[in-house]
KOLVEX-640938 format. One record per atom (N, C-alpha, C): residue number from 1; residue in three letters; atom name; x, z, y. Coordinates in pm, whole numbers, always signed. Example, Ala and Ser with C-alpha at 12.3 -4.5 7.8 and 13.67 -1.06 7.14 Angstrom:
<sites>
@seq:1, type:ALA, atom:N, X:+1319, Z:+780, Y:-569
@seq:1, type:ALA, atom:CA, X:+1230, Z:+780, Y:-450
@seq:1, type:ALA, atom:C, X:+1320, Z:+780, Y:-330
@seq:2, type:SER, atom:N, X:+1285, Z:+708, Y:-225
@seq:2, type:SER, atom:CA, X:+1367, Z:+714, Y:-106
@seq:2, type:SER, atom:C, X:+1290, Z:+787, Y:+3
</sites>
This chain:
<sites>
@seq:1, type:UNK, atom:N, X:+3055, Z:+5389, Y:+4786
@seq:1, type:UNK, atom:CA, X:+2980, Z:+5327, Y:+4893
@seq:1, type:UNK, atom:C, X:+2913, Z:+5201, Y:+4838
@seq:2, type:UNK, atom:N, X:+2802, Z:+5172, Y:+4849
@seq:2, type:UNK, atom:CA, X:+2719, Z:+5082, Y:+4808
@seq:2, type:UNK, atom:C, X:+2692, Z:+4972, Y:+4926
@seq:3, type:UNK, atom:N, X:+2719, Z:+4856, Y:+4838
@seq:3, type:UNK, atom:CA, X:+2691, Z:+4753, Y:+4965
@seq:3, type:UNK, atom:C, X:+2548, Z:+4673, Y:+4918
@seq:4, type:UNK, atom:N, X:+2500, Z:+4603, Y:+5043
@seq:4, type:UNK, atom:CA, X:+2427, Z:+4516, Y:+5062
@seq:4, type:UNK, atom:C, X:+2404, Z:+4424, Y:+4970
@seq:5, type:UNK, atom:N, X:+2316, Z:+4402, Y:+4831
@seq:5, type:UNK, atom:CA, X:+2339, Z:+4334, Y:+4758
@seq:5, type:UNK, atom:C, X:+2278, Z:+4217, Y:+4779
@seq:6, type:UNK, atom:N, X:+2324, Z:+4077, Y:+4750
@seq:6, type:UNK, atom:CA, X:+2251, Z:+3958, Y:+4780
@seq:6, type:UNK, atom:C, X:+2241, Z:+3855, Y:+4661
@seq:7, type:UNK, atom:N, X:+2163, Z:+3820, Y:+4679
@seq:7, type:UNK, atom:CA, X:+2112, Z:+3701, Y:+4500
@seq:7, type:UNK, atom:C, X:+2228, Z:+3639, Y:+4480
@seq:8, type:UNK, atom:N, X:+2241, Z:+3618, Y:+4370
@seq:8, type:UNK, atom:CA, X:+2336, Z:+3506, Y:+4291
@seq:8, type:UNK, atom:C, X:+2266, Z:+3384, Y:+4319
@seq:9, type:UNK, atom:N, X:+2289, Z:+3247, Y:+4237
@seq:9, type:UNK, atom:CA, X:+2212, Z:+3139, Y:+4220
@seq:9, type:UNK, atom:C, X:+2106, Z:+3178, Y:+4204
@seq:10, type:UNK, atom:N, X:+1999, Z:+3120, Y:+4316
@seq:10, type:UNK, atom:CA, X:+1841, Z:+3101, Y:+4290
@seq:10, type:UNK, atom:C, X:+1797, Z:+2946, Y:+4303
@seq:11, type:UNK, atom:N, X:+1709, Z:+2905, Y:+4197
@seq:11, type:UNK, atom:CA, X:+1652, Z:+2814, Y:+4235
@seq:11, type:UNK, atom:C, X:+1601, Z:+2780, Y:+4361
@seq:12, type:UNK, atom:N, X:+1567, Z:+2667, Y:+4370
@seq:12, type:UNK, atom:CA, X:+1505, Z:+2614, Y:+4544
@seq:12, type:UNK, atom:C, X:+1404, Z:+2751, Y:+4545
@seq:13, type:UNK, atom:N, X:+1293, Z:+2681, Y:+4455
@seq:13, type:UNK, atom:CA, X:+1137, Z:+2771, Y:+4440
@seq:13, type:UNK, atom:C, X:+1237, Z:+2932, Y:+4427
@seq:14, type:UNK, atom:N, X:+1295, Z:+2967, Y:+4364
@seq:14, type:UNK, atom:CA, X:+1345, Z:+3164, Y:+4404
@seq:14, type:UNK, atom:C, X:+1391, Z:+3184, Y:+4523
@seq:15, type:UNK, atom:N, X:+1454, Z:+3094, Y:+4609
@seq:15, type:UNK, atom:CA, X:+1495, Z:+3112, Y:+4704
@seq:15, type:UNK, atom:C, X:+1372, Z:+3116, Y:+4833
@seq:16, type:UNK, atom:N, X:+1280, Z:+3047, Y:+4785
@seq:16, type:UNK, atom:CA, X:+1165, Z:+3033, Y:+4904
@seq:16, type:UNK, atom:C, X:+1121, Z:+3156, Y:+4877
@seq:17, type:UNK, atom:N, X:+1098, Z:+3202, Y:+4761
@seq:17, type:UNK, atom:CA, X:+1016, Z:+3298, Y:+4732
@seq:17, type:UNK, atom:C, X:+1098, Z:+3434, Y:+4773
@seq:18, type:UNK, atom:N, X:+1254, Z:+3444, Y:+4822
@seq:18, type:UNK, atom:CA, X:+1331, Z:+3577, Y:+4807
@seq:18, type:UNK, atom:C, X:+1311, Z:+3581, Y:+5004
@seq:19, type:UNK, atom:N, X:+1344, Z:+3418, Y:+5033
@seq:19, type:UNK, atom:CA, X:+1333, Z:+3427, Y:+5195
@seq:19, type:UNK, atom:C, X:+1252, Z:+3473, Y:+5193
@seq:20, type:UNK, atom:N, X:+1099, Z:+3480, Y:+5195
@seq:20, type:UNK, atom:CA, X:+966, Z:+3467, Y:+5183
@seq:20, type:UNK, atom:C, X:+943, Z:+3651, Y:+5243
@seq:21, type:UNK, atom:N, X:+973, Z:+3707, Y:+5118
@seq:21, type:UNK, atom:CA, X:+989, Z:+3874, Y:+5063
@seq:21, type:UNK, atom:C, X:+1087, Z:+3899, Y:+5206
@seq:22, type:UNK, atom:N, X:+1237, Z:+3863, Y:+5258
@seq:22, type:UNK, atom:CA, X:+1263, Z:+3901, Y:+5395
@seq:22, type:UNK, atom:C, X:+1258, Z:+3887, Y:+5474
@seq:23, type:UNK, atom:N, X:+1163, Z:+3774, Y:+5488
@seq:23, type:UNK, atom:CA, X:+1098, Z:+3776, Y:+5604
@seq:23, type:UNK, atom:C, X:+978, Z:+3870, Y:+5665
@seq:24, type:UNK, atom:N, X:+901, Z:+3904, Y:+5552
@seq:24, type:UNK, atom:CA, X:+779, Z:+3982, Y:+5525
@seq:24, type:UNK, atom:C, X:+869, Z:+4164, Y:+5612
@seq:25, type:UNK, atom:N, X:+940, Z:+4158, Y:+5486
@seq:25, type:UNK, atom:CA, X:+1013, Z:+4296, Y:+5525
@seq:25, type:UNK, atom:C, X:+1115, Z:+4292, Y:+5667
@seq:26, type:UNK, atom:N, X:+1200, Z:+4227, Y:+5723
@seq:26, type:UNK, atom:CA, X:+1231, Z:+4258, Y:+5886
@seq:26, type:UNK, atom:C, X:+1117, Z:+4220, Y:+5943
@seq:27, type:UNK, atom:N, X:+1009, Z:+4173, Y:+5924
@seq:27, type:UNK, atom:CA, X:+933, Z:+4146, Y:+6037
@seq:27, type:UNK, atom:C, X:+805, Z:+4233, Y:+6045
@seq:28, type:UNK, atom:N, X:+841, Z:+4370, Y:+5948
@seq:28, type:UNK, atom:CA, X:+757, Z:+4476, Y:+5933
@seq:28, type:UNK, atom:C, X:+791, Z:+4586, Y:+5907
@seq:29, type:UNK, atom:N, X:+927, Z:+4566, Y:+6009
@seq:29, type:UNK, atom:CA, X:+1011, Z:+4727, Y:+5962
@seq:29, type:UNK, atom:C, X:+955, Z:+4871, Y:+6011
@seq:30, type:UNK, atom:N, X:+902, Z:+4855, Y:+6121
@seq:30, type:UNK, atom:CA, X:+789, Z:+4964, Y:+6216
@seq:30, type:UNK, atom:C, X:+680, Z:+4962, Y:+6128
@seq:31, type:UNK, atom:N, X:+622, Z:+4929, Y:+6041
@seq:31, type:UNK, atom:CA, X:+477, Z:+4896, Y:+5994
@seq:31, type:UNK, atom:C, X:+468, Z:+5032, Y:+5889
@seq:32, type:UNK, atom:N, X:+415, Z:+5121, Y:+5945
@seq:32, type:UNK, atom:CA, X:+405, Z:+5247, Y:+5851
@seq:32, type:UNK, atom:C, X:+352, Z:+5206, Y:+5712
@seq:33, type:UNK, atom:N, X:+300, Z:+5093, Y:+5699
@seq:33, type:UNK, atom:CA, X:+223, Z:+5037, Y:+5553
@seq:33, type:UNK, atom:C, X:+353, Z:+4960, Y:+5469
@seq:34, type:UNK, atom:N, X:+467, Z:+4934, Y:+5542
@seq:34, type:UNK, atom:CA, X:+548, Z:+4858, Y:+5448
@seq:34, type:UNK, atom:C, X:+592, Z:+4946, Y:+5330
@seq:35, type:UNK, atom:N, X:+543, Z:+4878, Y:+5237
@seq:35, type:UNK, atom:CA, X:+572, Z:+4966, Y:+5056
@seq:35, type:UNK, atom:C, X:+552, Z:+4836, Y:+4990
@seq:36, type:UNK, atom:N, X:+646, Z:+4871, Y:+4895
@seq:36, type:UNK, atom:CA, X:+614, Z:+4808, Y:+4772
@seq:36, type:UNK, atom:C, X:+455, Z:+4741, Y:+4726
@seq:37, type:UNK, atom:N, X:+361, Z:+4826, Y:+4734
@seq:37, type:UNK, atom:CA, X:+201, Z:+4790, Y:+4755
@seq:37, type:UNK, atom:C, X:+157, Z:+4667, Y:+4812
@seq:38, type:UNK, atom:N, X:+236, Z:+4732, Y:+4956
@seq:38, type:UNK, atom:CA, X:+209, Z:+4620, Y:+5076
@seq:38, type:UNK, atom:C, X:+278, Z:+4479, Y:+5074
@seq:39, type:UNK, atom:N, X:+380, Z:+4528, Y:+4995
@seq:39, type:UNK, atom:CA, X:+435, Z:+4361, Y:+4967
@seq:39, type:UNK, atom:C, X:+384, Z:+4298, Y:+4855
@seq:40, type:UNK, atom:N, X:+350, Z:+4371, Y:+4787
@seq:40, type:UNK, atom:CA, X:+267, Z:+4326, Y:+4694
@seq:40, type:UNK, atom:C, X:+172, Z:+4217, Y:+4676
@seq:41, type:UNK, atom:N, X:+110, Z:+4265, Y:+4778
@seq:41, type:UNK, atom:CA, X:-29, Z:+4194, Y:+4839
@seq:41, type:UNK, atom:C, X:-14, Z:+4139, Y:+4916
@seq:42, type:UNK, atom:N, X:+124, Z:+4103, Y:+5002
@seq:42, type:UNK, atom:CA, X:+140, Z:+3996, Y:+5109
@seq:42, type:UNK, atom:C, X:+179, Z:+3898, Y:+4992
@seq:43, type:UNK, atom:N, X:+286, Z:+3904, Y:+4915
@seq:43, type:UNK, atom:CA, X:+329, Z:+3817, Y:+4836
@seq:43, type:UNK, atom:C, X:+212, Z:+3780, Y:+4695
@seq:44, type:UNK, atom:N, X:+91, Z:+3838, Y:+4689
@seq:44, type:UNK, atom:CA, X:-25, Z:+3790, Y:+4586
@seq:44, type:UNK, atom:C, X:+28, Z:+3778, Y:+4453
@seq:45, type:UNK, atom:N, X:+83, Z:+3906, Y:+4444
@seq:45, type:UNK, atom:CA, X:+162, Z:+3962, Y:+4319
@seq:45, type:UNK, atom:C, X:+157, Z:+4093, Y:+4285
@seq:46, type:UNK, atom:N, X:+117, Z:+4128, Y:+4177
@seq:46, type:UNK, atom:CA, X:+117, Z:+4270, Y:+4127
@seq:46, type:UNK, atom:C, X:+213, Z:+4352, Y:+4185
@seq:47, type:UNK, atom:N, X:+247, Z:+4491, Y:+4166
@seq:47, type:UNK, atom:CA, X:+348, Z:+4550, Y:+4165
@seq:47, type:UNK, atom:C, X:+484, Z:+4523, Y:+4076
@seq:48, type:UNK, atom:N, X:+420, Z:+4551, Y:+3967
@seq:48, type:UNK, atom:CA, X:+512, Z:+4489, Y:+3829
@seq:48, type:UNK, atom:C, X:+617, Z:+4362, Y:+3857
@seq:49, type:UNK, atom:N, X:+464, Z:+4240, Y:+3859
@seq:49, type:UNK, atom:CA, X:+518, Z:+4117, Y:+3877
@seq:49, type:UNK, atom:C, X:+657, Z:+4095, Y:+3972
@seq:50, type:UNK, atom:N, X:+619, Z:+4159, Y:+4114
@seq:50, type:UNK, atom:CA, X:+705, Z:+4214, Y:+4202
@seq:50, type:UNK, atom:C, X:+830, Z:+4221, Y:+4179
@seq:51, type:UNK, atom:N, X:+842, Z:+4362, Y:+4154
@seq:51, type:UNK, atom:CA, X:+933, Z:+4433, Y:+4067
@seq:51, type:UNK, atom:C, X:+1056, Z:+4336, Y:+3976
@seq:52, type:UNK, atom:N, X:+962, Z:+4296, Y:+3863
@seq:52, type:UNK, atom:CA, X:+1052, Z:+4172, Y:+3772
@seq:52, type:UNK, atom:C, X:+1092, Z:+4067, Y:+3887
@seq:53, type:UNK, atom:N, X:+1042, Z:+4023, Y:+3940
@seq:53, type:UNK, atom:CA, X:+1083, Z:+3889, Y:+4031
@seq:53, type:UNK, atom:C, X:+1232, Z:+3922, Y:+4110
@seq:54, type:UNK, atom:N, X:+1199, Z:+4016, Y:+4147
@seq:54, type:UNK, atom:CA, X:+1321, Z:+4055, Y:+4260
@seq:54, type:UNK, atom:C, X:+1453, Z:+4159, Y:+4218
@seq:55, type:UNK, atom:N, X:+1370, Z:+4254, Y:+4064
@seq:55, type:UNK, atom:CA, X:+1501, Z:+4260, Y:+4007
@seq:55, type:UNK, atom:C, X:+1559, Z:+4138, Y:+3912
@seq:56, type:UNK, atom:N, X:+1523, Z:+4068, Y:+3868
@seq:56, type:UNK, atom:CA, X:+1593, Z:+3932, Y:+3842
@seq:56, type:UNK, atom:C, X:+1649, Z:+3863, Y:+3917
@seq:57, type:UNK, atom:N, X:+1605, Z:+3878, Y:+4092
@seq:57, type:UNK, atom:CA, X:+1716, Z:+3783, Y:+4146
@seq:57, type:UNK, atom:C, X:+1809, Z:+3866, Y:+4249
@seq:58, type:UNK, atom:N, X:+1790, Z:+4008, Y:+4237
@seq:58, type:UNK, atom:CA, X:+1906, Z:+4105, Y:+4279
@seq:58, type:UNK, atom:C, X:+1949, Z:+4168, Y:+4224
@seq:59, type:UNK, atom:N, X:+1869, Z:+4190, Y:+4128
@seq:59, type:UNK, atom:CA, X:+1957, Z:+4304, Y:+4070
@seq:59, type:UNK, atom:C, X:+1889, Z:+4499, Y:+4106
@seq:60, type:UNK, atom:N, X:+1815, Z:+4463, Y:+4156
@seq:60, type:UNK, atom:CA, X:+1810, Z:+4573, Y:+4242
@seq:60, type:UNK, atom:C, X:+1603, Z:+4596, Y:+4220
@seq:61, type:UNK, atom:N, X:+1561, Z:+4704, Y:+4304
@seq:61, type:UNK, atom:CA, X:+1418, Z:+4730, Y:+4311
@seq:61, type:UNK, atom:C, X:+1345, Z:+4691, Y:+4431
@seq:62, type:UNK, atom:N, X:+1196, Z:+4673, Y:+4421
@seq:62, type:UNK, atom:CA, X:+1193, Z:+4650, Y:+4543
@seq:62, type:UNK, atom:C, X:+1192, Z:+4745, Y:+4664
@seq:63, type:UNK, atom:N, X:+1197, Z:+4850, Y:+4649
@seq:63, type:UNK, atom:CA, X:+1180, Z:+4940, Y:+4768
@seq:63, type:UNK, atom:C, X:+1371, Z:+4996, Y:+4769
@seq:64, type:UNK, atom:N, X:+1407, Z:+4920, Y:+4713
@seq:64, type:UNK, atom:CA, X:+1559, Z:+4950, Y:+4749
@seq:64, type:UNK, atom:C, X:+1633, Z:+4814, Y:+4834
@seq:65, type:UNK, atom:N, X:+1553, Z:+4716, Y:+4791
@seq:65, type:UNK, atom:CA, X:+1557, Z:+4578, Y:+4896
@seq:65, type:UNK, atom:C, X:+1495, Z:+4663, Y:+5044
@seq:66, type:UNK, atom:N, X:+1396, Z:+4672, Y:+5045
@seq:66, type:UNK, atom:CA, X:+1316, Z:+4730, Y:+5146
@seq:66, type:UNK, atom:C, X:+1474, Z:+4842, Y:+5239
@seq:67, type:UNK, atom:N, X:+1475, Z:+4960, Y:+5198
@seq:67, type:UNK, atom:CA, X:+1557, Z:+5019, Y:+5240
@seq:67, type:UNK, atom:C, X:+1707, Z:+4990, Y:+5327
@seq:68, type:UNK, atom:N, X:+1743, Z:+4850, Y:+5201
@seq:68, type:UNK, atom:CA, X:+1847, Z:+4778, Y:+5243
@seq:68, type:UNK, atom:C, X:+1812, Z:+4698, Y:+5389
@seq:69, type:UNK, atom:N, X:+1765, Z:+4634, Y:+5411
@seq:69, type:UNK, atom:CA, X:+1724, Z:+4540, Y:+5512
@seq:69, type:UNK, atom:C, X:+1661, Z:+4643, Y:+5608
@seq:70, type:UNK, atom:N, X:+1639, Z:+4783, Y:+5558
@seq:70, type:UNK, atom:CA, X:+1625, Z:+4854, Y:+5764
@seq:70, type:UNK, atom:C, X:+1737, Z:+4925, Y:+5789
@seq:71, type:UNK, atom:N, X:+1840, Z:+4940, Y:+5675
@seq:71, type:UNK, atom:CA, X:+2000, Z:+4980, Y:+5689
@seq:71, type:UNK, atom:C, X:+2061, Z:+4892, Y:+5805
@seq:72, type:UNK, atom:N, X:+2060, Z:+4760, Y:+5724
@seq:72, type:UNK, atom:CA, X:+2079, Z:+4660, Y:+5792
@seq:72, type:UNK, atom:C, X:+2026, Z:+4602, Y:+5943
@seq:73, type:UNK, atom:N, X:+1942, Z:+4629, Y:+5985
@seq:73, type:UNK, atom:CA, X:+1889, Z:+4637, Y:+6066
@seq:73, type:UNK, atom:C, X:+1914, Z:+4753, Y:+6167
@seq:74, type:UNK, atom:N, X:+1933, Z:+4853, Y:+6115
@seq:74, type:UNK, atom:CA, X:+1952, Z:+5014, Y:+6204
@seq:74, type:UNK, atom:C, X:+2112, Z:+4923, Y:+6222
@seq:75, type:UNK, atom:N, X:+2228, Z:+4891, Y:+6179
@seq:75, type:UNK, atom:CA, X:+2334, Z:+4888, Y:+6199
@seq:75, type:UNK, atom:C, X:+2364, Z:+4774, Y:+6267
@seq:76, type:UNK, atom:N, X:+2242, Z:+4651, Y:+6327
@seq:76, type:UNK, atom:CA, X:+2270, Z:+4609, Y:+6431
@seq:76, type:UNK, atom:C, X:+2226, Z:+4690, Y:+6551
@seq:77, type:UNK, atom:N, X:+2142, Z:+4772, Y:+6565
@seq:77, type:UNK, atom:CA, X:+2110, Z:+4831, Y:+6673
@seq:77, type:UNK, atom:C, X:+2227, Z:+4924, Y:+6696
@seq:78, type:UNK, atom:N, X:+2280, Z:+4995, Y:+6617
@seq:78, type:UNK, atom:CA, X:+2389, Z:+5048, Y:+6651
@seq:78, type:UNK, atom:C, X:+2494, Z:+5021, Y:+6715
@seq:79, type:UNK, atom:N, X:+2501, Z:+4886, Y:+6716
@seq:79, type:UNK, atom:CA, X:+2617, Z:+4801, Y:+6738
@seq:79, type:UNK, atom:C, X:+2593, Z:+4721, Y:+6905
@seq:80, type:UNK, atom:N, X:+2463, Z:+4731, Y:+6899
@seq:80, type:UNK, atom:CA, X:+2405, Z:+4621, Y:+7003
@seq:80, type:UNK, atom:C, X:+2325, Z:+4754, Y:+7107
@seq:81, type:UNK, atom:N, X:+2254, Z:+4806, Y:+7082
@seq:81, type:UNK, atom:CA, X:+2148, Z:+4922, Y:+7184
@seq:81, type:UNK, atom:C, X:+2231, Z:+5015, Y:+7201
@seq:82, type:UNK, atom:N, X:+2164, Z:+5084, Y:+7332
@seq:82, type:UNK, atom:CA, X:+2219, Z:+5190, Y:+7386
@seq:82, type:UNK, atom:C, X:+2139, Z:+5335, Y:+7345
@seq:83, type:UNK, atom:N, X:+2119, Z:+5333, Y:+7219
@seq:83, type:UNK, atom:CA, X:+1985, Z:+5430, Y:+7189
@seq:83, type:UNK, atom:C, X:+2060, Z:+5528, Y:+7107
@seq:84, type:UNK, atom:N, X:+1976, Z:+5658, Y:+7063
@seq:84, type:UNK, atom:CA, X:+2004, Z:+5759, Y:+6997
@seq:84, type:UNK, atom:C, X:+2007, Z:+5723, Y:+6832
@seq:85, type:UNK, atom:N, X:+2018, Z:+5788, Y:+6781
@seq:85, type:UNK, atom:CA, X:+1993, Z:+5810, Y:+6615
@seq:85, type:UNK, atom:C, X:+1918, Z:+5811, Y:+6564
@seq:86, type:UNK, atom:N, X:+1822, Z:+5851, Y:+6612
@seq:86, type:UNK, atom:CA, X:+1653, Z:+5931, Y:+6593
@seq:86, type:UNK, atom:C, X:+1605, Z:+5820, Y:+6618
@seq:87, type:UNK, atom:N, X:+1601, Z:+5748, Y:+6807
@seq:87, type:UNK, atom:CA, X:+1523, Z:+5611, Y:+6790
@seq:87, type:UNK, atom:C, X:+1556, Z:+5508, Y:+6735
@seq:88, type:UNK, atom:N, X:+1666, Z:+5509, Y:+6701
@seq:88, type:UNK, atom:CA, X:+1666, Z:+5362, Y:+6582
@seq:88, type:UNK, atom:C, X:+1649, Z:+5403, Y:+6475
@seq:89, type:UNK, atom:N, X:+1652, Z:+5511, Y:+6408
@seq:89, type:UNK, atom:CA, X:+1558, Z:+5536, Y:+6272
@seq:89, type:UNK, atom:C, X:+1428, Z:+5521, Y:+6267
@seq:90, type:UNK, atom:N, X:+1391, Z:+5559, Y:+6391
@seq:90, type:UNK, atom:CA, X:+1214, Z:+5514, Y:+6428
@seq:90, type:UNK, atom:C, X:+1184, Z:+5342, Y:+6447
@seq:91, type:UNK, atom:N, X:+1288, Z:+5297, Y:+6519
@seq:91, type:UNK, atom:CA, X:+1275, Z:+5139, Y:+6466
@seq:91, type:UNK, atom:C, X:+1261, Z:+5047, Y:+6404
@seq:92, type:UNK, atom:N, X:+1321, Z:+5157, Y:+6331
@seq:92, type:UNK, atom:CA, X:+1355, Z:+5083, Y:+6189
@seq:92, type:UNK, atom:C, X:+1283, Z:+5106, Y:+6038
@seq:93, type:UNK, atom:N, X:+1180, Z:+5170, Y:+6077
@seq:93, type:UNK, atom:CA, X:+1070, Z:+5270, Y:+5996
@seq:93, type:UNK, atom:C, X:+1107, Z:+5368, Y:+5897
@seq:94, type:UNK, atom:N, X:+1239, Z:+5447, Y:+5948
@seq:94, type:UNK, atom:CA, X:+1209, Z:+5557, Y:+5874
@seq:94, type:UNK, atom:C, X:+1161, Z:+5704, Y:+5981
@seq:95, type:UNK, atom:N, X:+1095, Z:+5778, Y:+5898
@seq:95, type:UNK, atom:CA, X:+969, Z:+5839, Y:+6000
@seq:95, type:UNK, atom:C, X:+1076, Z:+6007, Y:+6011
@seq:96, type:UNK, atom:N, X:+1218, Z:+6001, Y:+6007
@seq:96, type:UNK, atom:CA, X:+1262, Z:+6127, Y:+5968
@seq:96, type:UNK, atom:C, X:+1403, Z:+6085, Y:+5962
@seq:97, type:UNK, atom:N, X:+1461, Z:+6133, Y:+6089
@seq:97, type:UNK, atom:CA, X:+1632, Z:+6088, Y:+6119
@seq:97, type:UNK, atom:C, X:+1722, Z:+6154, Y:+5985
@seq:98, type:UNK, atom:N, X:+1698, Z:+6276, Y:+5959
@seq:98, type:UNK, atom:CA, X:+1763, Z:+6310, Y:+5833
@seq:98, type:UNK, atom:C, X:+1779, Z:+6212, Y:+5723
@seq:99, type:UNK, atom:N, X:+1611, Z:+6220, Y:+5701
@seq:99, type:UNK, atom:CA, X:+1592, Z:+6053, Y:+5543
@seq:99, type:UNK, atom:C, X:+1696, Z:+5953, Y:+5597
@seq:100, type:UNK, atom:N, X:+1705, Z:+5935, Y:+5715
@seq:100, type:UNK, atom:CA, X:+1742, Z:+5821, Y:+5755
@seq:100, type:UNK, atom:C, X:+1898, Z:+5834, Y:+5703
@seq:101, type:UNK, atom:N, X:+1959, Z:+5945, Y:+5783
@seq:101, type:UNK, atom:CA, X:+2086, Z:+5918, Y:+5760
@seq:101, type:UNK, atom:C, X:+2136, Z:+5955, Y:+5636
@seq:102, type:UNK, atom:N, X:+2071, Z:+6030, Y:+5542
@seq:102, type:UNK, atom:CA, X:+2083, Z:+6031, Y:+5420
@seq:102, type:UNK, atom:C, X:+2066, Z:+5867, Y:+5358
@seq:103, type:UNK, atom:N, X:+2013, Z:+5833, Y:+5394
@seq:103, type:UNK, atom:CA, X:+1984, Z:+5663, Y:+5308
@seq:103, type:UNK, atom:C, X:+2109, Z:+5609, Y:+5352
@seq:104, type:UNK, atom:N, X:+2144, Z:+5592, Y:+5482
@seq:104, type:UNK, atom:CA, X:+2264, Z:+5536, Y:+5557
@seq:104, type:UNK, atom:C, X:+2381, Z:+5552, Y:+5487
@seq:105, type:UNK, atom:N, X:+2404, Z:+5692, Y:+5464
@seq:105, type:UNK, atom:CA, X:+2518, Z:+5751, Y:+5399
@seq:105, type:UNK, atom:C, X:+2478, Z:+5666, Y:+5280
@seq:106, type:UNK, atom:N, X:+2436, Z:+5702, Y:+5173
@seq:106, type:UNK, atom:CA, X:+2416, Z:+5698, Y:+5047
@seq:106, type:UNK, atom:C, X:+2442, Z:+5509, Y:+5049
@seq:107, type:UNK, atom:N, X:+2442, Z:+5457, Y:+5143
@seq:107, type:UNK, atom:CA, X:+2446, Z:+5289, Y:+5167
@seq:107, type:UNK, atom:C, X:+2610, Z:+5278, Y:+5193
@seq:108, type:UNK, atom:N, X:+2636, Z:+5304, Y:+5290
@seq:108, type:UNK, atom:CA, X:+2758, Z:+5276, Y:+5371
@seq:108, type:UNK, atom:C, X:+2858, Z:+5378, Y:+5315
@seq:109, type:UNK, atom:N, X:+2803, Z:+5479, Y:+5280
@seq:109, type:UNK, atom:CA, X:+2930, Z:+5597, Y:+5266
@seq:109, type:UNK, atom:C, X:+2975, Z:+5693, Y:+5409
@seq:110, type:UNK, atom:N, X:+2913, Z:+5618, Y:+5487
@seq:110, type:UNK, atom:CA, X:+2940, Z:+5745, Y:+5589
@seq:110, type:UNK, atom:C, X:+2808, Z:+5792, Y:+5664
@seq:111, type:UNK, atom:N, X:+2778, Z:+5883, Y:+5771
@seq:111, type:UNK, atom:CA, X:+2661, Z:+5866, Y:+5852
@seq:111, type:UNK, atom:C, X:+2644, Z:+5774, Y:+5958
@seq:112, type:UNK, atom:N, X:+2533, Z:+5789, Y:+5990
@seq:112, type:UNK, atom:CA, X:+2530, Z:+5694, Y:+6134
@seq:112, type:UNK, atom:C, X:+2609, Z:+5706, Y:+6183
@seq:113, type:UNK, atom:N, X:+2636, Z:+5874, Y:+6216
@seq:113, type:UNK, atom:CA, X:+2710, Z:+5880, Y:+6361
@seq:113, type:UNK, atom:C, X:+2820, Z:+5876, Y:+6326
@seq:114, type:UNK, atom:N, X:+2890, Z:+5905, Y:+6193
@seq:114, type:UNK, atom:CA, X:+3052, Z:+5831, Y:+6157
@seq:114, type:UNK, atom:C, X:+3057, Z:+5706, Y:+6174
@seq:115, type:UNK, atom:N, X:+2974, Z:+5666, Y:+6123
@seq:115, type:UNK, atom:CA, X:+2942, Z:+5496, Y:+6128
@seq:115, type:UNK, atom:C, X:+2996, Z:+5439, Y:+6302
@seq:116, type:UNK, atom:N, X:+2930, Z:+5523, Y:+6398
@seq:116, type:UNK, atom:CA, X:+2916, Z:+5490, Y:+6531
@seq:116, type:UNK, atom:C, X:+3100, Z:+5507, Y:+6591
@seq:117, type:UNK, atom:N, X:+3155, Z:+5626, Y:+6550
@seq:117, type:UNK, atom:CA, X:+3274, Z:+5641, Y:+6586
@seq:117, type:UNK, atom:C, X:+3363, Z:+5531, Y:+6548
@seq:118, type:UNK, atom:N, X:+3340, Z:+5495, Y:+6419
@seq:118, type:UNK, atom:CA, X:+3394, Z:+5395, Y:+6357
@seq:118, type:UNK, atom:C, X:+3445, Z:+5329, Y:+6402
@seq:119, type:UNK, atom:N, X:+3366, Z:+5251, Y:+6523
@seq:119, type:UNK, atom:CA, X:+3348, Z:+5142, Y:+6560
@seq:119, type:UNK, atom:C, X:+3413, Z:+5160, Y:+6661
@seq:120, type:UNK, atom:N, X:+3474, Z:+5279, Y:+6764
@seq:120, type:UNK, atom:CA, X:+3546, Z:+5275, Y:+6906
@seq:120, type:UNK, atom:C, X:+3666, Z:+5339, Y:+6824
</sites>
């Protein structure tokens, strides 16, 4: 089961720049354009550049940051809404409840809806 990975020590300036990147991404989780591309060009940085920046201060890629933070996001709605599976995967921009709970799993180790039992 893979958890939520979060930066080690970042400088002030990495840290503006990592808030920066999640803020961009929860506040564009519906946005059928959010990609790697698209952050790209919000943040006025190559792909590459990208890429190096954020696997240096996670560890990780950027469209696996991306992924992480609508995990994260689907699993407060889970917790908090009275909604199905399907619409909080749509909330949360993945366009395909399967992808979805395949990512979920492959995150958490279980599915949503284990995930959901879990919890009562």
């Amino acid at each position: 089961m893979n958890t939520m990975h979060k930066p080690g020590r970042l400088t002030p300036r990495q840290y503006a720049f990592y808030a920066k990147v999640i803020e961009l991404i929860d506040g564009n989780l519906v946005n059928p354009n959010l990609s790697v591309s698209w952050l790209s060009g919000k943040t006025d940085l190559s792909r590459s550049q990208l890429f190096r920046r954020i696997q240096a201060m996670t560890g990780q890629s950027v469209s696996r940051l991306i992924t992480e933070r609508r995990i994260a996001s689907a699993i407060q709605l889970l917790n908090e809404a009275p909604m199905t599976i399907e619409e909080i995967a749509k909330k949360v921009g993945f366009h395909s409840a399967p992808y979805f709970s395949r990512c979920f799993k492959d995150q958490r180790g279980m599915t949503p809806s284990d995930y959901l039992r879990s919890q009562f």
